[in-house]
VODO-83301 format. One line per 2 residues: their letters; for each residue x, y, z of N, C-alpha, C. Coordinates in Angstrom, 1 decimal, decimal comma, padded with zeros to 4 digits, m for minus. Example, Ala and Ser with C-alpha at 12.3 -4.5 7.8 and 13.67 -1.06 7.14 Angstrom:
<lumros>
as	013,2 m005,7 007,8 012,3 m004,5 007,8 013,2 m003,3 007,8  012,8 m002,2 007,1 013,7 m001,1 007,1 012,9 000,0 007,9
</lumros>
This chain:
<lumros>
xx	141,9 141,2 078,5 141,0 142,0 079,4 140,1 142,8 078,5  138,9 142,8 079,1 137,9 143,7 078,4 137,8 144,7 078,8
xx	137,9 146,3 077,7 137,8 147,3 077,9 136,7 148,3 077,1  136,3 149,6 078,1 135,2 149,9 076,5 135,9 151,5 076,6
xx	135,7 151,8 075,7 136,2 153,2 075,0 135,6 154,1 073,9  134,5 154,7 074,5 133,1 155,1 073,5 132,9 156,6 073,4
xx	133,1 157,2 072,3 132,4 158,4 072,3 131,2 158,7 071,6  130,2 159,2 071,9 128,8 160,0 070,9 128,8 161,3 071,0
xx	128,8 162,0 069,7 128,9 163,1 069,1 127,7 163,8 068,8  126,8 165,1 069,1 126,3 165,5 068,2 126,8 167,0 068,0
xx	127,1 167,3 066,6 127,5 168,7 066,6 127,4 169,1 064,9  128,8 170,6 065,2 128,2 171,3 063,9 129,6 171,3 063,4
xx	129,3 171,1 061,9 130,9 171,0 061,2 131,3 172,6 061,0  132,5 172,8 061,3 132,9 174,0 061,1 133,8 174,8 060,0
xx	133,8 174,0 059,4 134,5 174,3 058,1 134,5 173,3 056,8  135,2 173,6 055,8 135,0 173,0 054,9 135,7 171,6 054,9
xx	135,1 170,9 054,2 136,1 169,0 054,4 137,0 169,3 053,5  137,9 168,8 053,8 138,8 168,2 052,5 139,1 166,7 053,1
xx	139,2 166,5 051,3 139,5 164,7 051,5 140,9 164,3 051,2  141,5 163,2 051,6 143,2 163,4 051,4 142,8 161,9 051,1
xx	143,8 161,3 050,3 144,0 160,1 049,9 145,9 159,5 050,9  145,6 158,1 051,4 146,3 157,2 051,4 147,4 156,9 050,7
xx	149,2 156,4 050,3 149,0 155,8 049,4 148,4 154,9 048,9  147,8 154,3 049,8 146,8 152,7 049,1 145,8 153,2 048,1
xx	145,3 154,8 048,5 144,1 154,8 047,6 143,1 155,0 048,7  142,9 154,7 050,2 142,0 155,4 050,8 141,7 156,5 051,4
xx	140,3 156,7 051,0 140,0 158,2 051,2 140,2 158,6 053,1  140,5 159,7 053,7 140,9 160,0 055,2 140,4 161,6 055,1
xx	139,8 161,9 055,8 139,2 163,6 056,5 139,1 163,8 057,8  139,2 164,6 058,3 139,1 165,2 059,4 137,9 166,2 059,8
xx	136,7 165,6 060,4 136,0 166,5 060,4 136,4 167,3 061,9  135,6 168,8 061,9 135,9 169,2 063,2 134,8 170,4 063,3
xx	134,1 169,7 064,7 133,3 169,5 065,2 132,7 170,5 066,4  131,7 171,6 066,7 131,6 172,2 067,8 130,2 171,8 067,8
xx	130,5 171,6 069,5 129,0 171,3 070,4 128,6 172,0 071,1  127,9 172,6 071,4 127,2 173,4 072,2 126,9 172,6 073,4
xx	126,9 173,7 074,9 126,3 172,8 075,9 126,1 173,2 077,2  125,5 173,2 078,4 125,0 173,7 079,0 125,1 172,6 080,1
xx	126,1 172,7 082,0 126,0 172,1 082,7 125,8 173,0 083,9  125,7 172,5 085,0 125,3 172,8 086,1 126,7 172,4 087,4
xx	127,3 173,6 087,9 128,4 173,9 088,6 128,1 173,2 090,0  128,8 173,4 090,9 129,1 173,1 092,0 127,8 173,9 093,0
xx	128,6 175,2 092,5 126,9 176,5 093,2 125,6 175,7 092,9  125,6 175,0 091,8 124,2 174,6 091,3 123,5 176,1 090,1
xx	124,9 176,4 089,5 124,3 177,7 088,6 124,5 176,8 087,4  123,4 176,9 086,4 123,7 176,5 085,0 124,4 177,2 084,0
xx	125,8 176,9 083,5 126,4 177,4 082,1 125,8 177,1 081,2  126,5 177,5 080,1 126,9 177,2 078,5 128,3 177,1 078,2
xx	128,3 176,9 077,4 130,0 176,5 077,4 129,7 175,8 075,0  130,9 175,9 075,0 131,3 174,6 073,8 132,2 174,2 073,7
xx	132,4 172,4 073,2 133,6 172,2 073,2 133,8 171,9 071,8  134,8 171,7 070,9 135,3 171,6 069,7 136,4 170,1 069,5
xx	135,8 169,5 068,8 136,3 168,1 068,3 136,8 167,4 067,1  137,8 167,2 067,1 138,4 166,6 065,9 138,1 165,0 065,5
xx	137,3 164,7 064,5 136,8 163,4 064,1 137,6 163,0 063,0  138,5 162,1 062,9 138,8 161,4 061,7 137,9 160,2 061,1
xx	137,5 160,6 059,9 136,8 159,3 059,4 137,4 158,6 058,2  137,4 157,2 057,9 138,2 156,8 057,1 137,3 156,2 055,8
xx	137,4 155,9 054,5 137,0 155,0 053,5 135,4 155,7 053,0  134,6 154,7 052,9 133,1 155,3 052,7 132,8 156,4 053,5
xx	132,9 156,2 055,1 132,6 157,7 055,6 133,3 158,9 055,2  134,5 158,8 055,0 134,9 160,2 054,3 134,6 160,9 053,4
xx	134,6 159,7 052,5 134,2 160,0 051,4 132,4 161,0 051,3  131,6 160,0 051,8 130,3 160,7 052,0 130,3 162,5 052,6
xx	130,8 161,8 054,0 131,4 163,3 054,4 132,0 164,5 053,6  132,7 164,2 052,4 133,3 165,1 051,5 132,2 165,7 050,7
xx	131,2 164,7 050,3 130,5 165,0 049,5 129,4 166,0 049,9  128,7 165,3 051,5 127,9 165,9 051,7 127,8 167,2 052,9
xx	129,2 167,0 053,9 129,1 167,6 054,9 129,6 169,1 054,7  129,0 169,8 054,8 129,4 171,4 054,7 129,0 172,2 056,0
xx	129,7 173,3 055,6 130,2 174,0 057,4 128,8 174,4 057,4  128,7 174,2 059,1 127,5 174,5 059,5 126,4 173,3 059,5
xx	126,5 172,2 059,0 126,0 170,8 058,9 125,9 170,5 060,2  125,0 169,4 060,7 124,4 169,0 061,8 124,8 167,3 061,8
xx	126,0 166,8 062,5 126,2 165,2 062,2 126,1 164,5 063,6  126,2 163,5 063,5 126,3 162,9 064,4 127,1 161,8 064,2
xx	127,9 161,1 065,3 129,2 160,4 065,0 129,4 159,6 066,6  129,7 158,5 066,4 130,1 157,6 067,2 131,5 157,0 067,2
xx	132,3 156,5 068,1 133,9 156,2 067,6 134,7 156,0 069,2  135,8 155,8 069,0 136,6 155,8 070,3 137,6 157,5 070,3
xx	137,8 157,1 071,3 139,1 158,5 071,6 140,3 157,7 071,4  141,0 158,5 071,2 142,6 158,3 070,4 143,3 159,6 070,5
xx	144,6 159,1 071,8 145,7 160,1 071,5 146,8 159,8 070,9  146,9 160,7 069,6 148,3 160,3 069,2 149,4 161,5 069,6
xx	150,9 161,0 069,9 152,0 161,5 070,3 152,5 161,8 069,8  153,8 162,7 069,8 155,0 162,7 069,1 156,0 163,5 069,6
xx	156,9 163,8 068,5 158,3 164,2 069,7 158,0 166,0 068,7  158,2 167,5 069,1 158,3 168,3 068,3 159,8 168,7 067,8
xx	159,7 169,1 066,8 161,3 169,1 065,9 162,1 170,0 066,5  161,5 171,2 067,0 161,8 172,4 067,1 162,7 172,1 068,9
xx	161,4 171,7 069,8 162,3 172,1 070,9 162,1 170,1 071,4  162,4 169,7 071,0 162,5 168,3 071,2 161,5 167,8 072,2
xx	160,2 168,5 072,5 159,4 168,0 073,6 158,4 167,1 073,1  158,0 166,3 074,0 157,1 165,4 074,2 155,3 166,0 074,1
xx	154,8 166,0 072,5 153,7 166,4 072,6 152,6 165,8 072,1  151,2 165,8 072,3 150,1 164,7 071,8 148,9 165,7 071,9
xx	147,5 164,8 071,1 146,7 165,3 070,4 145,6 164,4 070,6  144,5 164,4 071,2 143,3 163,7 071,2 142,2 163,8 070,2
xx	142,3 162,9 069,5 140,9 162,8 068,6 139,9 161,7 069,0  138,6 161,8 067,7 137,7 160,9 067,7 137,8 160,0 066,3
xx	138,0 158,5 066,8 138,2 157,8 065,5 136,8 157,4 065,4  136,0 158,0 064,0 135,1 157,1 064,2 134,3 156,3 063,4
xx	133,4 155,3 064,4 133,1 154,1 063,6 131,3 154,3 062,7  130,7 155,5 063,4 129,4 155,9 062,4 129,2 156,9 062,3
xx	128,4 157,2 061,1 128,0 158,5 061,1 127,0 158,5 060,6  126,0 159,8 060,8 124,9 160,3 060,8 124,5 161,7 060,2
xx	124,3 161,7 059,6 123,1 163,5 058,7 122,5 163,5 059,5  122,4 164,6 060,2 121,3 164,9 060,8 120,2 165,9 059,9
xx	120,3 166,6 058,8 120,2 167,9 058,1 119,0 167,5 057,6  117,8 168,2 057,3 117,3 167,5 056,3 117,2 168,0 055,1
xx	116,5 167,1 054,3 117,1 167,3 052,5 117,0 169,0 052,1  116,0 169,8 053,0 115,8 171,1 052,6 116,3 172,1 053,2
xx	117,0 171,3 054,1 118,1 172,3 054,8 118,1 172,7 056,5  118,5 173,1 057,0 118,0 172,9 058,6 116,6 174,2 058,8
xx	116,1 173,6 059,3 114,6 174,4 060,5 115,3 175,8 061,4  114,4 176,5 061,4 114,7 177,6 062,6 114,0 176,9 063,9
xx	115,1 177,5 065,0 113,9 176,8 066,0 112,9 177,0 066,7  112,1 177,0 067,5 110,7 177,5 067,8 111,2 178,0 069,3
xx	110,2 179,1 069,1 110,3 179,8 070,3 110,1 179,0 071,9  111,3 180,0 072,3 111,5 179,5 073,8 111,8 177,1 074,0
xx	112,5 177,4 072,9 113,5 175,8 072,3 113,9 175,4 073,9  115,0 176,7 074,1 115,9 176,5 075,3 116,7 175,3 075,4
xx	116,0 174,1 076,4 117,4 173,2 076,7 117,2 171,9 075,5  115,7 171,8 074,7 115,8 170,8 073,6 116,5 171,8 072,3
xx	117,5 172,3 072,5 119,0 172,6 071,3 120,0 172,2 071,7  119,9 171,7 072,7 121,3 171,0 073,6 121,8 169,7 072,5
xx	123,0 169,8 072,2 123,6 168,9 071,7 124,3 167,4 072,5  124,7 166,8 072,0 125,3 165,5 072,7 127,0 165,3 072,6
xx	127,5 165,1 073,8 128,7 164,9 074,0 128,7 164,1 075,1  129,3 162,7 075,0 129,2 162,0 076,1 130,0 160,3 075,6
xx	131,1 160,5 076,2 131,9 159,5 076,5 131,7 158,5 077,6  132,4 156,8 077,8 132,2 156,5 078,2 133,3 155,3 077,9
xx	134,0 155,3 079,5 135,3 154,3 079,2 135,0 153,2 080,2  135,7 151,8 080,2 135,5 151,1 081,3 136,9 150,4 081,1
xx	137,6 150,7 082,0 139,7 150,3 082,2 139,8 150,2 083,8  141,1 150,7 084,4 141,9 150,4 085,3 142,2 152,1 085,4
xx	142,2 152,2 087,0 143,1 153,4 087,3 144,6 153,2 087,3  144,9 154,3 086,5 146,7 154,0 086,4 147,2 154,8 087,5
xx	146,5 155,4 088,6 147,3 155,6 090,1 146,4 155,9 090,5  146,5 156,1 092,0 145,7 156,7 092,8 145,1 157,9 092,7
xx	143,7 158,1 093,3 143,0 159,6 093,0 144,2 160,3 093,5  143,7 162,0 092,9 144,6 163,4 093,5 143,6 164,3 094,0
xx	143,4 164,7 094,8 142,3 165,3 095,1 143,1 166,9 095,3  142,0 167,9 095,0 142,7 169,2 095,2 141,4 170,1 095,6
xx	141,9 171,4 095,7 140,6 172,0 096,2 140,6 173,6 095,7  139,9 173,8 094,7 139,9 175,2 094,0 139,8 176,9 095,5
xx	140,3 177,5 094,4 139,9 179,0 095,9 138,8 179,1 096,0  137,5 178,2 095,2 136,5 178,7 095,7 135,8 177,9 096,4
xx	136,5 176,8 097,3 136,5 175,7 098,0 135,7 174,2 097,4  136,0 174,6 096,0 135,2 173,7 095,6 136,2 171,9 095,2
xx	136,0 170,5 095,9 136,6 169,6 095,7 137,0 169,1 094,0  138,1 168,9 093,6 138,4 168,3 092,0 139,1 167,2 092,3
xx	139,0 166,2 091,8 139,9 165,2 091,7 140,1 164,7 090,4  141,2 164,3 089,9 141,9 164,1 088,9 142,6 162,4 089,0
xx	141,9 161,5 087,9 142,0 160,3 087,6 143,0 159,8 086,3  143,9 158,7 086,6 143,9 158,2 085,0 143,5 157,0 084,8
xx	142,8 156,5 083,4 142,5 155,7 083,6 142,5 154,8 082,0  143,4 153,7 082,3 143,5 153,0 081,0 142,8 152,5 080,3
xx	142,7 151,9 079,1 141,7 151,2 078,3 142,4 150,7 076,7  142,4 149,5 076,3 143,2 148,5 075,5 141,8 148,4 074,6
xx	142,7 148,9 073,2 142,1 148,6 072,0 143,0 147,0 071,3  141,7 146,1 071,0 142,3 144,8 070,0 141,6 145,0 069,2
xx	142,4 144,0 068,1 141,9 143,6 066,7 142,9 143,0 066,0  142,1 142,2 064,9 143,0 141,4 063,7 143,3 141,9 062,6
xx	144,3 142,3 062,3 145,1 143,0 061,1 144,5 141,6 060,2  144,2 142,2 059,5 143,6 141,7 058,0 144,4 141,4 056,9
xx	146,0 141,7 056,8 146,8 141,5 056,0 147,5 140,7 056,8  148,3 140,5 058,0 149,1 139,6 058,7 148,5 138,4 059,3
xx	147,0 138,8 060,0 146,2 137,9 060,5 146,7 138,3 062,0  147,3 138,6 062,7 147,9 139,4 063,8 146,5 139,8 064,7
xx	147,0 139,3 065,9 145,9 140,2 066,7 147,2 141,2 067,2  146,3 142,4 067,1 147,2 144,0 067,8 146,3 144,5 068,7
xx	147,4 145,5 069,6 146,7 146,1 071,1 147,5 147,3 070,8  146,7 148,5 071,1 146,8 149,5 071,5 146,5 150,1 072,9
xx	146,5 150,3 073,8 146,3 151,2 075,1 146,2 152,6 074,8  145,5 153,6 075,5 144,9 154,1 075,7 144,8 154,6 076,8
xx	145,0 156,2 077,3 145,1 156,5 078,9 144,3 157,9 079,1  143,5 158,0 079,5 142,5 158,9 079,9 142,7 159,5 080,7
xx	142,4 160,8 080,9 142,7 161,9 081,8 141,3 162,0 082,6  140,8 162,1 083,7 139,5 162,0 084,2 139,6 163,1 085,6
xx	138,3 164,0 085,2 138,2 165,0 086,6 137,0 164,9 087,1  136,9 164,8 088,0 135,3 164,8 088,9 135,4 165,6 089,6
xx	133,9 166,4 090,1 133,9 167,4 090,9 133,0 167,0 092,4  132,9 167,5 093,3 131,8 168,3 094,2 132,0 166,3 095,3
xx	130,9 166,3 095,9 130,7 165,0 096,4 131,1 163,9 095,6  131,0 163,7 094,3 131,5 162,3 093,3 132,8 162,1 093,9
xx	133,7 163,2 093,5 135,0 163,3 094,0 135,1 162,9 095,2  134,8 163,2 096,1 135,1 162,6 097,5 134,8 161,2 097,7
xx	134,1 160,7 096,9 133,6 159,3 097,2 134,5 158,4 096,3  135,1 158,9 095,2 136,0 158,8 094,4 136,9 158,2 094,9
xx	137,8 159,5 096,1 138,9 159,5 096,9 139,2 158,2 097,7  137,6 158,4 098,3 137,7 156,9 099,2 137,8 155,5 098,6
xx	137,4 155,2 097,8 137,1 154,2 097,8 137,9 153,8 096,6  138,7 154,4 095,8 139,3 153,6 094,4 140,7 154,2 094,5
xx	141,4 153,0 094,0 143,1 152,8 094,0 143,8 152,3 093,4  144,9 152,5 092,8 145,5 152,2 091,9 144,9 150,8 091,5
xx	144,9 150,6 089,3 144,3 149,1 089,5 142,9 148,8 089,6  142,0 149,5 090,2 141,0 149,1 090,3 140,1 149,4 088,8
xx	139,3 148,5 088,2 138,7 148,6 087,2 137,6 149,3 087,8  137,2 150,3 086,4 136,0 151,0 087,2 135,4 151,3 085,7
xx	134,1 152,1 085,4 133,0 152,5 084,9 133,0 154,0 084,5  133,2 154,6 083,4 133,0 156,6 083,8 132,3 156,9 082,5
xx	131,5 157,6 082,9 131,0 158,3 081,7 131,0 160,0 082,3  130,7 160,9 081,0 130,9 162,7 081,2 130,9 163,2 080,1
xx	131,4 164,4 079,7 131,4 164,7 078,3 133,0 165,0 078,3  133,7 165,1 077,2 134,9 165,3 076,7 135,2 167,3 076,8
xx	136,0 167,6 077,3 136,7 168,5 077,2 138,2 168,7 077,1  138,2 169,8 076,0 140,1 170,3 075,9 140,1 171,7 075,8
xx	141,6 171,6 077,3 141,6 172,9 077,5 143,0 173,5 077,5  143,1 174,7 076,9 144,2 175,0 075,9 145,0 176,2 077,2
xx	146,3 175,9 077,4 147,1 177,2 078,0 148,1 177,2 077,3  149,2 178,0 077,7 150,2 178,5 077,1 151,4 179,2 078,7
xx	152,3 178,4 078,1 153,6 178,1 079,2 154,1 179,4 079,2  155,3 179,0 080,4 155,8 180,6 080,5 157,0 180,5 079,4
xx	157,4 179,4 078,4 157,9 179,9 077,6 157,0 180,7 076,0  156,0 180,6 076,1 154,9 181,0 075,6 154,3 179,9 074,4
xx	154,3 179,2 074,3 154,0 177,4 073,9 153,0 177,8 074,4  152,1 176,9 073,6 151,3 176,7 073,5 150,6 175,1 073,7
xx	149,9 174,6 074,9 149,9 173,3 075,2 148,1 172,9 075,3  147,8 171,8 075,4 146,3 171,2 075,4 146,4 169,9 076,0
xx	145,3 169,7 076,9 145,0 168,8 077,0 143,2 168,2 077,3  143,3 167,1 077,0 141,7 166,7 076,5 141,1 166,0 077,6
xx	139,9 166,1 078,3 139,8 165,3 079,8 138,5 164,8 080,0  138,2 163,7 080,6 136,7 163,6 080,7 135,7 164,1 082,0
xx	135,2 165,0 081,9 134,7 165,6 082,6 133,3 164,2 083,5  133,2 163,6 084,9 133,1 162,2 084,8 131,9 163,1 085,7
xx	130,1 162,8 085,6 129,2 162,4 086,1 128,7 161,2 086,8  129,2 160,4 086,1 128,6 159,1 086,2 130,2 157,8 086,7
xx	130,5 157,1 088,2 131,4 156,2 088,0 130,9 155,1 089,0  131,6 154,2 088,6 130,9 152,6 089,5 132,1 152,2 089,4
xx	132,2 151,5 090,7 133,0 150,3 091,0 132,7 149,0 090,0  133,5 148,5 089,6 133,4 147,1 089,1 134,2 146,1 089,5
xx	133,6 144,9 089,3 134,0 143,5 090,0 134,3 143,4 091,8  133,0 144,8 092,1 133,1 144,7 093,5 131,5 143,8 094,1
xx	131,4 143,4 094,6 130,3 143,0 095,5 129,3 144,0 095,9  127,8 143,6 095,5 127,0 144,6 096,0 125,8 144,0 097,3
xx	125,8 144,4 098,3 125,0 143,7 099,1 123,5 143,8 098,8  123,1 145,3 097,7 121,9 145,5 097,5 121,3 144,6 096,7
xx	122,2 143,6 095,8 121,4 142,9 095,1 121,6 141,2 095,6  122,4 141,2 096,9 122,7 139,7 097,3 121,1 138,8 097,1
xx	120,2 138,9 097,3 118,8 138,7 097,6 118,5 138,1 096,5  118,6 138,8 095,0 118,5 138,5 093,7 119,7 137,2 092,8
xx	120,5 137,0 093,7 121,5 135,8 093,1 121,4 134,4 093,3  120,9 134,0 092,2 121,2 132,2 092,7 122,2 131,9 092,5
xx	122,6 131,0 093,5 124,2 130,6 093,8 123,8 129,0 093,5  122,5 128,1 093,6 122,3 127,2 093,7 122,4 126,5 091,9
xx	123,2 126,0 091,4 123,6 125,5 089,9 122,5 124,8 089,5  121,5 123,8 090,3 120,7 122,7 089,9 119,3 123,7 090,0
xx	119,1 124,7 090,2 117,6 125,4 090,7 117,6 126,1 089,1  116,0 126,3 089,2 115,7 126,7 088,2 115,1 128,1 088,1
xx	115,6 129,4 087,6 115,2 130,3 087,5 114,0 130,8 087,6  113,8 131,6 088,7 112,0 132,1 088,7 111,4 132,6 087,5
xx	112,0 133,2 086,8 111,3 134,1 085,3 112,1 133,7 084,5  111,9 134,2 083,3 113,0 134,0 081,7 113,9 134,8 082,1
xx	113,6 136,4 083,0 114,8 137,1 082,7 115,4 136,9 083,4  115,4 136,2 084,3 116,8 135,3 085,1 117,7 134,6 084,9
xx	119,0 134,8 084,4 120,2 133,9 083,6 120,7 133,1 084,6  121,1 132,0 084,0 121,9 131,1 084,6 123,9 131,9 084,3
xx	124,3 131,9 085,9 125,5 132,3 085,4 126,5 132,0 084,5  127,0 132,1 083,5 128,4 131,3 083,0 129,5 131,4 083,2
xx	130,1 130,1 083,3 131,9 130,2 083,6 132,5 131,0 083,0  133,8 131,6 083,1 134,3 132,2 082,9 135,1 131,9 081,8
xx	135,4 130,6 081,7 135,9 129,6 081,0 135,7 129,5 079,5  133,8 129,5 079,6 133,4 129,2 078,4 133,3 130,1 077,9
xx	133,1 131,3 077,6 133,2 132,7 077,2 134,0 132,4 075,7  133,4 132,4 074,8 134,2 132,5 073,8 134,9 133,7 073,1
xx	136,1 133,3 072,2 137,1 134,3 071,9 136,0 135,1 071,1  136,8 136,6 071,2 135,5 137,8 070,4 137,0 137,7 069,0
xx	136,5 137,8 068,0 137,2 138,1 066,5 137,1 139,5 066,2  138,1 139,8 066,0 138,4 141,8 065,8 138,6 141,5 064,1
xx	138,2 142,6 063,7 138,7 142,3 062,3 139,0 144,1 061,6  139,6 144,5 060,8 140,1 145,7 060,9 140,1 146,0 059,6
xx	139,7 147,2 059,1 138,9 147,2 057,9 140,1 148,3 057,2  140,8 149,2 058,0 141,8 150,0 058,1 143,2 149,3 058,0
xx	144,1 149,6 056,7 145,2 148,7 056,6 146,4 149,2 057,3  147,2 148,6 057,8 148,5 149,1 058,5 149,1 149,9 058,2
xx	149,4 150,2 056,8 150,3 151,2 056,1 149,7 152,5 055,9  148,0 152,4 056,4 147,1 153,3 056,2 147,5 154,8 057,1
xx	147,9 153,8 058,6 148,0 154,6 059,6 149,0 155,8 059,9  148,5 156,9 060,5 149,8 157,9 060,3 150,4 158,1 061,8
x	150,6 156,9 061,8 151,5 156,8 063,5 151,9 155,6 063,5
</lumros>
């Protein structure tokens, strides 16, 4: 099954890089990341806000990164989300960590250093944060309703990473489970119409938001804040008009495809540039 699992980054590094080596010999950093950003509530009042991101990059990008990225640097980065888990030693609980693994990166800086900005900038300093998954709901919506009557609903939703291990020749799968909140009318439309299972469409920006238990632990979790969701592999009657069903008829324009089977779809080749022994999970 096809899944997509996408994040784009634009932000500011906050500290200094350090580079760590592999045993194999490959280079691994952690960049980490604040974005500035500015949305519009329920009221219809505009915030600010930022959220802060942890990027792993591996091999050539780290390495560059080491060289060139310094705190306060301007990058840009593309990649999947990745939570990794584990058990804590101390009180034996069940705890995990959302990062960005990623697959580009970008300078934004230029050679002489960043620009001041020009008066009254305002919303062109806005940065980019914006994910975008396409999986399965792993249960049904939850819908809840804040004291200040405002609708939230709270989604999960899966998504399967493949590829071909390059030393074994192995195709591997990872899954992936998403935490998803929608607000205001989205959410209600949300409620109706999607259920456990159903493949769907989300994009939003990424947020993690940090509390602390009543035993005073300290806990996080990372969620995609969803603007944007679509039904998939549903029927649309808005475009019934536009489909040829007829196999022997010949397309009105070029940009009219002939459907293809499902059948013929050929195998996609993953190939993994990251060695097994590399990984620290």
């Amino acid at each position: 099954m096809f899944s997509l699992n996408r994040i784009e980054l634009i932000g500011y590094q906050t500290q200094p890089v350090t580079i760590r080596q592999t045993p194999t010999g490959t280079s691994v950093t952690d960049l980490n990341l604040v974005v500035p950003y500015t949305f519009q509530n329920g009221k219809g009042e505009r915030l600010t806000g930022r959220s802060f991101h942890t990027v792993t990059l591996w091999g050539s990008m780290a390495d560059i990164a080491g060289q060139y990225v310094k705190p306060g640097a301007q990058v840009f980065v593309s990649g999947r989300l990745q939570t990794d888990s584990w058990e804590d030693q101390e009180s034996a609980e069940k705890r995990s960590k959302t990062k960005v693994v990623a697959l580009d990166m970008i300078l934004l800086d230029p050679k002489d250093g960043q620009k001041n900005p020009p008066d009254q900038a305002g919303l062109l300093l806005q940065c980019l944060n914006r994910a975008e998954v396409i999986g399965n709901a792993t249960r049904d919506p939850e819908m809840r309703t804040t004291t200040g009557g405002q609708n939230v609903l709270t989604l999960g939703i899966a998504t399967n990473e493949r590829w071909r291990d390059k030393a074994s020749q192995e195709i591997k799968e990872r899954a992936e489970f998403h935490s998803v909140v929608i607000w205001g009318d989205l959410a209600k439309a949300v409620q109706n119409a999607v259920k456990k299972g159903q493949r769907v469409y989300v994009s939003g920006r990424v947020q993690t938001r940090s509390w602390e238990t009543q035993a005073g632990q300290k806990r996080q979790t990372t969620e995609i804040i969803a603007d944007h969701f679509s039904l998939l592999g549903t029927k649309n009657a808005d475009i019934s008009a536009s489909i040829q069903t007829d196999a022997g008829a010949v397309p009105s324009s070029a940009s009219e495809a002939v459907p293809v089977a499902a059948g013929s779809i050929p195998e996609i080749k993953y190939e993994s540039e990251i060695k097994p022994e590399d990984l620290p999970f």
